[in-house]
N, C-alpha and C positions, 0 to 999 in steps of 0.2 A: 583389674579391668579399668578402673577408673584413672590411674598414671597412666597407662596408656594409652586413651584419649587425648589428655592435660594438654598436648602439642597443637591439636586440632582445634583445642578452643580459647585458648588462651593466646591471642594471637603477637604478646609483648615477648616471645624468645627471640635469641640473637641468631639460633640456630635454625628457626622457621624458613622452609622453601618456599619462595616466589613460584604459589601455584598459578597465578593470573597471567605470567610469563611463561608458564611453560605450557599452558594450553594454548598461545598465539602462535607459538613453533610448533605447536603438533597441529592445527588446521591448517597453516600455512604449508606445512607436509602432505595432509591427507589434499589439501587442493591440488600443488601439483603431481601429486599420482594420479588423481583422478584426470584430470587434462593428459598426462602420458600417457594414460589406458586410451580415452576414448580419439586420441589422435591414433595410435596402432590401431585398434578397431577401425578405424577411418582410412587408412590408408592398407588394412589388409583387404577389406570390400572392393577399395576402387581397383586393388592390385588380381581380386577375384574376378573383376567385371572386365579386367582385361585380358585375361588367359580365356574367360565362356568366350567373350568378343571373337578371339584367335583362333579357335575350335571352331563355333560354329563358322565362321568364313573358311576355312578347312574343309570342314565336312560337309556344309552346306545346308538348306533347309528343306532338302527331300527326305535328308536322316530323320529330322525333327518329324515330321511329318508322317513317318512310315512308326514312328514310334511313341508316338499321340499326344507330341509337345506342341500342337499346333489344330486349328480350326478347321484344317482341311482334312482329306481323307487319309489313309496312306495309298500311296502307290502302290504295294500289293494289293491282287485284290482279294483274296482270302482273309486280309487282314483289314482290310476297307470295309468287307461286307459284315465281319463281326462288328466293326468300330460302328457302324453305319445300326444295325441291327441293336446294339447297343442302345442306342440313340430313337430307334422305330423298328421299334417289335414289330413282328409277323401276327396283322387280325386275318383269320384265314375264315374263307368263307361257307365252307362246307365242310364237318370230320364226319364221320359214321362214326364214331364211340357209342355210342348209346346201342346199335346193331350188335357190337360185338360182344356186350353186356347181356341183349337177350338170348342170345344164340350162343354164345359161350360157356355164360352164369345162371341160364335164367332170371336175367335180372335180380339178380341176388348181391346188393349193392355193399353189403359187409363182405362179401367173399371174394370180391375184387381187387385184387392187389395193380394200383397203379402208379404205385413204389418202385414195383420190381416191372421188369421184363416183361412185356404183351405181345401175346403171339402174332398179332398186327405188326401196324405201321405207327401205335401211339401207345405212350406212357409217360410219365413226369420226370423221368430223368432226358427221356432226348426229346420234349418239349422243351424243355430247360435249354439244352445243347444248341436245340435250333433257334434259339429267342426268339419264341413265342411269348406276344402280348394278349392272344386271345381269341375264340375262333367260337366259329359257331356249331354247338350241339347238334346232328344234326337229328329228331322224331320222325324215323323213319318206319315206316311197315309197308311191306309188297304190295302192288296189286292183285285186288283181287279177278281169279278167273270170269271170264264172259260168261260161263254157265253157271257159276255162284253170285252173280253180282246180277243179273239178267241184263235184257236190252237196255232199259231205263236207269240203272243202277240202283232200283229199287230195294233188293235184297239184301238183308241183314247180312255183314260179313265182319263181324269184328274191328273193322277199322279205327273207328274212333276209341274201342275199349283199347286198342293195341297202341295208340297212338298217347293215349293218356297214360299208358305205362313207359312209353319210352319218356316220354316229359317229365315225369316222378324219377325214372333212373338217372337222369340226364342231374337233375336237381339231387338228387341224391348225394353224386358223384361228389359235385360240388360244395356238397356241403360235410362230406367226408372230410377232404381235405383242403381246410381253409385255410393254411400256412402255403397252399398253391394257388387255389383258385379264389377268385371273387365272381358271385352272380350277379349279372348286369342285364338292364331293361331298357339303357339309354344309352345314348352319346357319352353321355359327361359319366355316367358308371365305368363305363369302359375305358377313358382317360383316367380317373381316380384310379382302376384296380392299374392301368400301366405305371401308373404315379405310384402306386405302392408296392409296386415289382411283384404284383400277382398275375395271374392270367386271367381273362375276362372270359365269362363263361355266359353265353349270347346262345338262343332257342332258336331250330327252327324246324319249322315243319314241310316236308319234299314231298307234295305230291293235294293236291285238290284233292283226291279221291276220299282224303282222309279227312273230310270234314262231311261225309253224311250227308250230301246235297245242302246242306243246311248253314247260311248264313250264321246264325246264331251261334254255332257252335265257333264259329271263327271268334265271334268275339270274347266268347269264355278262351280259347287258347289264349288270346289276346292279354287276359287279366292273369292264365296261367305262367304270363312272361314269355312266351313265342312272340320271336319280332321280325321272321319272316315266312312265308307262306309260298311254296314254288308249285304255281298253276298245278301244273298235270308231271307227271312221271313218266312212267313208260308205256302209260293207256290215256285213251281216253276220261274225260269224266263229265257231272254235268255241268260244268261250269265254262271248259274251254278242250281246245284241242292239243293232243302232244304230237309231236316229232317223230315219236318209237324211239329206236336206238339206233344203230350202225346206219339203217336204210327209213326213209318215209314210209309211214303208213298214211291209206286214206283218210280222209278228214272225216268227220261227223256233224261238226259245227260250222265249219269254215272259219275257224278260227275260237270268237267267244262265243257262248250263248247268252240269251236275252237275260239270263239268271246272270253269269259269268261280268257283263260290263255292271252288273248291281254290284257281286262281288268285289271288283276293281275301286265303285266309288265309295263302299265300307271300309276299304283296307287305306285307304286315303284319308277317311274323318277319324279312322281311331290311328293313322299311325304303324300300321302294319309294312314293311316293305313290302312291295311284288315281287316275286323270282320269277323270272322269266326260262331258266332252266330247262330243259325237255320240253320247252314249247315248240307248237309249228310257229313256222313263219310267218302266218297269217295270225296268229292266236298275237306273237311279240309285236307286231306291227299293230295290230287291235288296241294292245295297251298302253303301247307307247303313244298313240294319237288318241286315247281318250285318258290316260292319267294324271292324275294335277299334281302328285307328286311325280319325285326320281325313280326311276326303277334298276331292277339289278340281276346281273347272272351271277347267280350263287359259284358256280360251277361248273362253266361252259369256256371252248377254247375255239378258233376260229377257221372257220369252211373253209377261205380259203388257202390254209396253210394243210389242211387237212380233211377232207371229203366225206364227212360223214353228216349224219343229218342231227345229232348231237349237238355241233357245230353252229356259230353263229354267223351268218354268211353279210358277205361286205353291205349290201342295200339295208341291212337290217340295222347295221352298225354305226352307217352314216346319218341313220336316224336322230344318235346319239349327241350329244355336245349342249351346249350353251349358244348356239346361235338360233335365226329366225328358222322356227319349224323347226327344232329339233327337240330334245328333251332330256336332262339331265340325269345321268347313270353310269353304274359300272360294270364289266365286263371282270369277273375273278376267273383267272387259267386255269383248266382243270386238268390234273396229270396222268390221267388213267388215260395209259399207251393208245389203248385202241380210237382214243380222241387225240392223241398226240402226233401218229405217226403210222406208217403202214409196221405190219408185224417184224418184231426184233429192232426197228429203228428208232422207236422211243430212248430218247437221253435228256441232261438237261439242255444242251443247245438247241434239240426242235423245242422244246417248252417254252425255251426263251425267243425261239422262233415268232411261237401266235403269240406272246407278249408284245414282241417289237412290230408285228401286221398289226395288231389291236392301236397301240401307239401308234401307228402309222395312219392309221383310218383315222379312228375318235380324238388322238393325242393322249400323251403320255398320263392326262387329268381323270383318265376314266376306265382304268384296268387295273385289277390287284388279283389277288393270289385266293382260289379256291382249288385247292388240292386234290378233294374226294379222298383222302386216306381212309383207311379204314372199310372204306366202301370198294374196294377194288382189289383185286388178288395179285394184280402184279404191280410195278412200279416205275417209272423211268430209270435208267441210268444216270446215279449220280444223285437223285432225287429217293431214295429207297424207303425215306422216312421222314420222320418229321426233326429230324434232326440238321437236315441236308437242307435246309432252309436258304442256309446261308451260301450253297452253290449257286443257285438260281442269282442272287444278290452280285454275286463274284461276276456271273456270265455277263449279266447285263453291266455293270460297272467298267468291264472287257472293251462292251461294244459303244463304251461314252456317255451313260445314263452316269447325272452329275447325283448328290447326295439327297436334294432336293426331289429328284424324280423320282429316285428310288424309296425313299421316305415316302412318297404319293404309292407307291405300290406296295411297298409293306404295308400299309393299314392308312395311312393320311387319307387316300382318295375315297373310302369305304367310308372314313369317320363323319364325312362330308356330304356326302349321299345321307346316312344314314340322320344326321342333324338337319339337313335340308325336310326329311321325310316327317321327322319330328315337328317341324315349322306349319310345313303345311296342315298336319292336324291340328294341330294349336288355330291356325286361322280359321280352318274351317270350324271349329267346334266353337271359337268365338263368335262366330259370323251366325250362329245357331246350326247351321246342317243337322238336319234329325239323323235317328239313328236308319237304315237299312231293312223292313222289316219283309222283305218280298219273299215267298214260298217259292220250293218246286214247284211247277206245274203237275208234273206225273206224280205227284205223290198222292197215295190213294188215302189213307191214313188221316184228313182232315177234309172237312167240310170244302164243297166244289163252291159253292157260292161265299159272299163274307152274310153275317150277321146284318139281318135287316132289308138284305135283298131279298126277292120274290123266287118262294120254290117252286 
């Protein structure tokens, strides 16, 4: 081993290679390869950027565009409306799930497969299909009859017991499957769970009747995570007047009762939307001219595109806007035929019909999407599910609604209501506003005078 070093250290042989020389000719080598490389590299780029150059002035930038190398939509619109959807998920303002839980499952929130196939109109796969960002639950329970409820709606009818079970299934649901949904109480929940490609899972409760004449109970729903509250349903109750369904029913209140504008200023200091939904005319027009927040049709599509008392009719709607005298809100389309269209003519073009009257009256800034799935046995054409989201998007896109507007009716206009509403509690509770503590009057059940007055 060691002669066979001797060359290496010994550096006085006659035979010794000039290694200091021949490392100057091999860097002088690897330099210019490496300058030959990154000249080819250079010259193969510019020679790429000239063939894309040639192609696209070729085929032009409508290709681009329909095929999502670009900021605008594509010109199809089936493919506009995913791309669009994409981008602003569908907050839908009203589902009935929770109804088909009781009356299906007994609310039986393990035995629910909403994985698979629902004999509805919803489940998580064509939630998924129709991009869906997030809708609201809706706790519902019927009213109850005139002769179980009495004149004053005095009488014990379950409501509230029924009502606290739908809110439990609702939560339930959601918290089955948290790889789908996130439960949201705010504006900013509802962006985070879009930010994290879940669907946002927002309370509501359809109907005054289901708060017991009782203030207070509103605001436990309140902490229960309910964050809208829609007056009246298909009856009366104490607080305000409804509409009925297909035709008007007589008033009872003319609108609010003296209880009901209390109500109105609680659902204000803590934060609660108004739904105006199944209201009368006189009851919408009440709260729009005393609310200090936005208010909102969960679920309602328009008189006069369609003639029912359901219907939110144009004097009611010009109430609505951002100017002097009006008051900030939104109008969600509701697809159940028999508010869409006379019988058999329901499709998605009348739907997009009272969308484009709604934008027409308020402007494009104050109408979005409440379906009523789930709550409703038939469906528009075209609209059959909750999958079909994206027709609705396509229609309107059809008729000239830019990406911007549409983004406002998938969920944008709603977000905005709904953080405005949030604003206004925040000031008021700053500003001190006590809480709401005013009684039924007919309620027999407590003391007629207060403590300290003369019996």
């Amino acid at each position: 081993m060691s002669g066979e070093a001797e060359p290496l250290i010994h550096g006085n042989s006659s035979e010794q290679r000039n290694y200091a020389h021949d490392d100057a000719e091999h860097e002088a080598a690897q330099q210019q390869s490496r300058a030959l490389r990154v000249r080819t590299i250079v010259w193969s780029l510019l020679g790429l950027l000239f063939i894309v150059g040639i192609v696209i002035g070729l085929v032009g930038p409508d290709y681009y565009a329909d095929h999502g190398w670009s900021g605008a939509l594509p010109k199809d619109p089936d493919l506009a409306a995913r791309r669009l959807l994409d981008m602003a998920p569908v907050i839908d303002g009203h589902i009935d799930l929770p109804m088909v839980a009781r009356y299906g499952w007994r609310n039986n929130v393990s035995a629910i497969p909403l994985h698979d196939k629902m004999p509805m109109h919803v489940d998580i796969p064509r939630l998924r299909e129709g991009r869906v960002g997030g809708f609201f639950w809706s706790a519902y329970v019927p009213c109850a009859s005139a002769s179980a409820e009495g004149r004053k709606f005095l009488n014990a009818t379950w409501r509230v017991r029924d009502t606290m079970e739908q809110i439990d299934v609702a939560k339930g649901l959601i918290v089955k499957y948290p790889e789908t949904f996130q439960y949201a109480v705010s504006s900013a929940d509802v962006k985070d769970s879009i930010f994290q490609r879940k669907i946002a899972g927002l309370l509501g409760v359809e109907g005054a009747h289901q708060l017991g004449n009782s203030i207070a109970v509103l605001r436990q729903y309140y902490d229960l995570g309910v964050r809208y509250v829609t007056l009246t349903h298909v009856c009366h109750n104490a607080f305000a007047d409804s509409c009925g369904y297909i035709d008007m029913i007589s008033p009872l209140h003319h609108g609010l009762s003296p209880l009901g504008f209390k109500l109105i200023d609680e659902m204000n200091r803590i934060g609660m939307l108004v739904d105006l939904s199944h209201t009368s005319d006189m009851t919408a027009t009440q709260v729009i001219m005393h609310s200090k927040a936005p208010v909102m049709w969960s679920h309602s599509s328009a008189r006069a595109v369609h003639n029912v008392a359901r219907n939110v009719p144009d004097e009611v709607l010009r109430m609505i806007g951002t100017g002097e005298g009006q008051k900030d809100g939104i109008v969600m389309v509701n697809f159940s035929p028999a508010f869409v269209a006379p019988e058999g003519e329901a499709d998605v073009e009348r739907v997009a019909d009272h969308v484009e009257h709604i934008a027409r009256v308020v402007s494009k800034k104050h109408v979005g999407i409440g379906s009523d799935f789930d709550g409703i046995m038939d469906a528009p054409k075209g609209l059959e599910d909750v999958s079909k989201y994206p027709n609705l998007v396509a229609e309107l896109f059809r008729r000239g609604w830019n990406k911007y507007e549409l983004a406002g009716l998938t969920g944008g206009n709603f977000l905005r209501i709904f953080a405005a509403v949030e604003d206004v509690a925040h000031k008021l509770q700053s500003e001190g506003a006590l809480p709401v503590y005013d009684v039924y009057e007919e309620r027999e059940d407590m003391p007629s005078r207060r403590v300290g007055e003369a019996l």
